[in-house]
C-alpha positions, -999 to 999 in steps of 0.1 A, spaced: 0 0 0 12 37 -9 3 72 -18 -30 90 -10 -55 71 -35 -47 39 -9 -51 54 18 -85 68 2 -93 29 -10 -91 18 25 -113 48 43 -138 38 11 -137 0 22 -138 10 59 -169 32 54 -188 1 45 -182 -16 77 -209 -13 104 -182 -11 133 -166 26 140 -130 27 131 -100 51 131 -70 51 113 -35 64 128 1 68 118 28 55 137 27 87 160 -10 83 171 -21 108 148 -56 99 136 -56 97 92 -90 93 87 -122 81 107 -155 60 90 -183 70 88 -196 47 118 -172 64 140 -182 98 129 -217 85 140 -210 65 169 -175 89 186 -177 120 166 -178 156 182 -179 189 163 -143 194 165 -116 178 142 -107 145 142 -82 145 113 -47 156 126 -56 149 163 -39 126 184 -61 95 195 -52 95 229 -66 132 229 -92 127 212 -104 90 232 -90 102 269 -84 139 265 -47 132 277 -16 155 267 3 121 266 1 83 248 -19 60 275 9 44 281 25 70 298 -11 74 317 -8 41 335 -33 30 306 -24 1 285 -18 13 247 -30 -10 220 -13 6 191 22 7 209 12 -32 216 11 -35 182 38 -21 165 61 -36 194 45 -72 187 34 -64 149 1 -85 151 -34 -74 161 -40 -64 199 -71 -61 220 -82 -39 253 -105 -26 274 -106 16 279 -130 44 292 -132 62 263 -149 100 266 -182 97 236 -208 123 230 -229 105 258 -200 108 282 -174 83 296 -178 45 285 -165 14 283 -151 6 251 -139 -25 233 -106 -12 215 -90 -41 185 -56 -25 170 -46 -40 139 -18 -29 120 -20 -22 80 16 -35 57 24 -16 26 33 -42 -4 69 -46 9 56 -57 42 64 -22 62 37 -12 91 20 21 75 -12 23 94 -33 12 122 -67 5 118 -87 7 152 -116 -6 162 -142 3 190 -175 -16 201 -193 3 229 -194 -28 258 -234 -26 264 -231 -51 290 -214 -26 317 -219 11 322 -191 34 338 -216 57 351 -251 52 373 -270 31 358 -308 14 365 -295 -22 360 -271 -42 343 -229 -42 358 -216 -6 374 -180 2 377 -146 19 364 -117 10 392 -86 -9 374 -100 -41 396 -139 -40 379 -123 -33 344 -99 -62 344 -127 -86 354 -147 -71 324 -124 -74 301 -114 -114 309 -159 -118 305 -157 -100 269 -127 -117 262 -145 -150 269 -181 -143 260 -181 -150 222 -172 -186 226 -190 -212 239 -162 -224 270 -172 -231 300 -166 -202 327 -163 -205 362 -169 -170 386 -152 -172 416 -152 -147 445 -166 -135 474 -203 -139 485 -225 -109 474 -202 -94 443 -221 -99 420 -219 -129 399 -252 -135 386 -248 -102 373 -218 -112 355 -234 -145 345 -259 -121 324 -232 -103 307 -214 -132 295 -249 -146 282 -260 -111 265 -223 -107 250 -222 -141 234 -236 -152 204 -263 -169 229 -281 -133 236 -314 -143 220 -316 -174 236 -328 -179 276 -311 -173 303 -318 -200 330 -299 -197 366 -303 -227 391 -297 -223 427 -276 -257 438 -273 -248 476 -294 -270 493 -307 -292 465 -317 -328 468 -309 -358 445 -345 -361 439 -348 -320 436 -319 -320 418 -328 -343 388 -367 -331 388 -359 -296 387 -330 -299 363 -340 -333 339 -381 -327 344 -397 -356 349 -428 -377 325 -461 -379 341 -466 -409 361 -430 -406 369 -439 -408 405 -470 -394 429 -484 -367 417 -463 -364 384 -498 -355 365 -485 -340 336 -445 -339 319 -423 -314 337 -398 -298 312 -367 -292 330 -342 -263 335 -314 -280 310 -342 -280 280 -354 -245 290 -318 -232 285 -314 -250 251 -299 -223 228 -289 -203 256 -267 -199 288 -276 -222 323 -259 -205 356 -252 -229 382 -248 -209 409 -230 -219 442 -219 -251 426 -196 -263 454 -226 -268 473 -237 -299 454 -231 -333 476 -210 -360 456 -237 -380 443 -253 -347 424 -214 -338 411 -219 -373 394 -251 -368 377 -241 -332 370 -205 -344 353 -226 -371 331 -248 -343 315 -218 -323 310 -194 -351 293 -223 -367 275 -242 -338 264 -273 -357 269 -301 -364 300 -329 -379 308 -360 -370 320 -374 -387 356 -394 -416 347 -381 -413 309 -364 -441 285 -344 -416 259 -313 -397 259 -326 -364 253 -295 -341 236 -285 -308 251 -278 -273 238 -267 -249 264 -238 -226 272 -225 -236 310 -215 -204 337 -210 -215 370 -197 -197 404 -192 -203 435 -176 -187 466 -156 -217 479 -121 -228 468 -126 -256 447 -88 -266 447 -92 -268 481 -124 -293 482 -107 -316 456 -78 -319 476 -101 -327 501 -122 -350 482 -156 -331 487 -154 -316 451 -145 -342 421 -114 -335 404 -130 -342 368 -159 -323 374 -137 -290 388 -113 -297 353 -146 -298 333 -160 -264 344 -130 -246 350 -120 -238 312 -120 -201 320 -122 -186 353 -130 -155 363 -121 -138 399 -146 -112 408 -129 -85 432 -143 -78 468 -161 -43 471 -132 -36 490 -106 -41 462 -130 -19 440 -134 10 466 -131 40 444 -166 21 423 -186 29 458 -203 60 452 -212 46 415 -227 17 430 -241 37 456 -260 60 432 -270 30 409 -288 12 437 -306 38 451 -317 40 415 -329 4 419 -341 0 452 -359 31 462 -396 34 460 -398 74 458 -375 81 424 -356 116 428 -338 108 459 -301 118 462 -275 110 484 -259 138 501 -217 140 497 -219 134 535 -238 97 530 -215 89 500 -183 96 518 -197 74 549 -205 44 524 -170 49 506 -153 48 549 -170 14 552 -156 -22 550 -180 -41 537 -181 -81 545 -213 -85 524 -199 -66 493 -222 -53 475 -252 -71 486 -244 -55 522 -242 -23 506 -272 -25 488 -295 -36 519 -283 -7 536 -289 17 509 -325 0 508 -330 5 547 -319 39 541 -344 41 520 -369 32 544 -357 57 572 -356 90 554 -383 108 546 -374 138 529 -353 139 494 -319 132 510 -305 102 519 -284 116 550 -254 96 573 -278 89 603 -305 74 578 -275 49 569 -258 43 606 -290 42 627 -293 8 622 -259 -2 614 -238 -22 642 -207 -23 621 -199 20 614 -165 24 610 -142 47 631 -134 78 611 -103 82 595 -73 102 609 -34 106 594 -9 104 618 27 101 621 55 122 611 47 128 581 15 145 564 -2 164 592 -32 186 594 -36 213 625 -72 233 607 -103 226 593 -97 225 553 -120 220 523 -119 187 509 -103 195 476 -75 216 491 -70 192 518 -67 167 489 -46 186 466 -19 188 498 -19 156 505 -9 143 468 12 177 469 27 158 498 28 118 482 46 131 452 74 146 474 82 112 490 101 104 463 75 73 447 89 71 412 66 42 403 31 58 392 13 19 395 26 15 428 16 48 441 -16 46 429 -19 12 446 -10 26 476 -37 51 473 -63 29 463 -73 46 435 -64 39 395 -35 51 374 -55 68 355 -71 84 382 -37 93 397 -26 108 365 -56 134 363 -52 141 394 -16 151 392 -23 170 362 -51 191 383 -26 202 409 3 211 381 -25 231 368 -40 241 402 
């Protein structure tokens, strides 16, 4: 490829394509842009001659040097097509977006362009949303990307984590992200199930099968067919069930209660569960085939606590869901209590007490004592000691902020990952904020 009337050919074939694509020179400078991203990304100011990193994060530098991974510095270093995650800024704000790198060879074989492409993830939002996953901290965005990364095949994943973080949630995504989306959704509770509950509810049964059997029962592995079946809390099953359960998955077949024929099956398996399977096979609780079978691709789900900086998102999002009287807010006070918390529920605990707040206040606000009345668990507030950063007056919240990461960068932490680790808050995050207080 060379000259202008290629570079023209390929924005012509590009502008046929559905997906919204850029394309950049070897110094991030954006060439051209289709006509879906024009749609999709566009603004009213210039996207020809702009840098992408300006243009998709509104930085002054490449991502990489923003504690962001860089796709097209991924590629030219590895010369084959790379894949991430990002929050890229859109006309409708922030979002999470699905970012493929490929790079374009002239006839001789020499890297002249990169093509980039970006899919809006609809599965997650980065900002409040009414239903569906919430979340931007580095710890929420790795887990996405592993579920994307996953979702358009048909393995077998396995969510593991914490009780209360979410991983029916995430079972959703995967199914609505696959190629599986317009097929059901079917999520079976194992805690607690019998054999004879177990094979009813899962395999149906014929009528006559047994007393009261009047009519044939389809069961949850038919309803799923064409779609995605959740087992949830699968290290609850006893032995006996693991047995049954590792026949339907190595045979692909069942049978109903009562029933003669091998009935085939068509469904996509996600399971979870919050106990450490390596552990139970070890101890012979959990079967070793059966953890090997399900565990083609796991996925760790972070503790609320690993995602802190995602708590007043998620705060704001379940009020949103739980409250009965729409228009409540949640005053900074209430937010900056919820975000002080350890929560051992994750975010099950923090939506019950969101939904008890709820249920307290009367007026618009959502205040602290609406959230601590009932709580036996409030946290003791925060104070910096030592001889280090110390504070003698009563400061606004953004000055006292700005002189405490005045104060962090003078220690002499070269390492922006590590610092930011140490903060608990994202590279990213660390780098705007930095930039703020050059500016400030």
């Amino acid at each position: 490829m060379g000259g202008n009337n290629s570079l023209g050919e390929l924005i012509s074939f590009l502008d046929g394509l559905p997906e919204p694509r850029i394309v950049m020179n070897a110094d991030y400078r954006i060439v051209a842009a289709n006509a879906a991203y024009i749609r999709d990304f566009g603004s009213e100011q210039k996207l020809v001659g702009r840098k992408c990193y300006e243009v998709s994060h509104h930085f002054d530098v490449p991502c990489d040097q923003a504690g962001e991974s860089c796709p097209l510095k991924q590629s030219q270093l590895s010369g084959v097509r790379q894949r991430v995650l990002h929050l890229h800024h859109t006309p409708r704000g922030e979002e999470h977006v699905a970012v493929e790198t490929s790079p374009i060879r002239d006839e001789k074989g020499r890297v002249v362009y990169f093509v980039e492409t970006m899919r809006v993830v609809r599965q997650a939002s980065s900002r409040p949303a009414a239903q569906g996953l919430v979340g931007r901290s580095p710890a929420f965005v790795g887990m996405l990307e592993k579920v994307l990364r996953v979702a358009s095949s048909d393995a077998a994943v396995l969510l593991l984590g914490e009780t209360g973080t979410g991983k029916e949630l995430v079972a959703r995504a995967i199914h609505e992200a696959s190629g599986r989306a317009d097929g059901p959704f079917v999520a079976v509770d194992c805690a607690g199930m019998t054999e004879t509950l177990f094979e009813s509810e899962l395999f149906g049964y014929e009528k006559g099968a047994f007393t009261g059997a009047s009519h044939r029962k389809q069961g949850l592995v038919e309803a799923a067919s064409g779609g995605t079946l959740f087992l949830d809390e699968i290290g609850e099953l006893p032995l006996a069930l693991q047995v049954k359960l590792l026949r339907l998955l190595e045979t692909g077949t069942y049978r109903r209660v009562g029933g003669l024929d091998w009935l085939p099956v068509d469904f996509r398996l996600v399971a979870a569960t919050h106990r450490d399977l390596r552990a139970m096979v070890q101890a012979e609780t959990f079967r070793r085939d059966l953890y090997f079978r399900i565990n083609t691709f796991p996925v760790r789900m972070p503790a609320l606590h690993e995602r802190a900086d995602d708590i007043p998102l998620l705060a704001v999002s379940l009020l949103e869901r739980v409250d009965r009287k729409p228009g409540r807010k949640l005053t900074p006070a209430a937010l900056a209590w919820l975000s002080n918390r350890r929560y051992g529920g994750n975010i099950r605990e923090l939506r019950n007490l969101i939904e008890r707040a709820t249920l307290l206040a009367d007026g618009d606000l959502i205040e602290p004592l609406h959230l601590d009345e009932m709580d036996e668990d409030c946290p003791p507030p925060i104070s910096i000691r030592g001889d280090g950063f110390v504070v003698d007056e009563v400061l606004a919240l953004a000055t006292l902020e700005r002189r405490y990461l005045g104060w962090a960068k003078d220690r002499g932490e070269n390492d922006m990952g590590q610092l930011a680790a140490r903060l608990g808050v994202s590279p990213r995050t660390l780098y705007r904020k930095f930039k703020d207080l050059s500016e400030a």
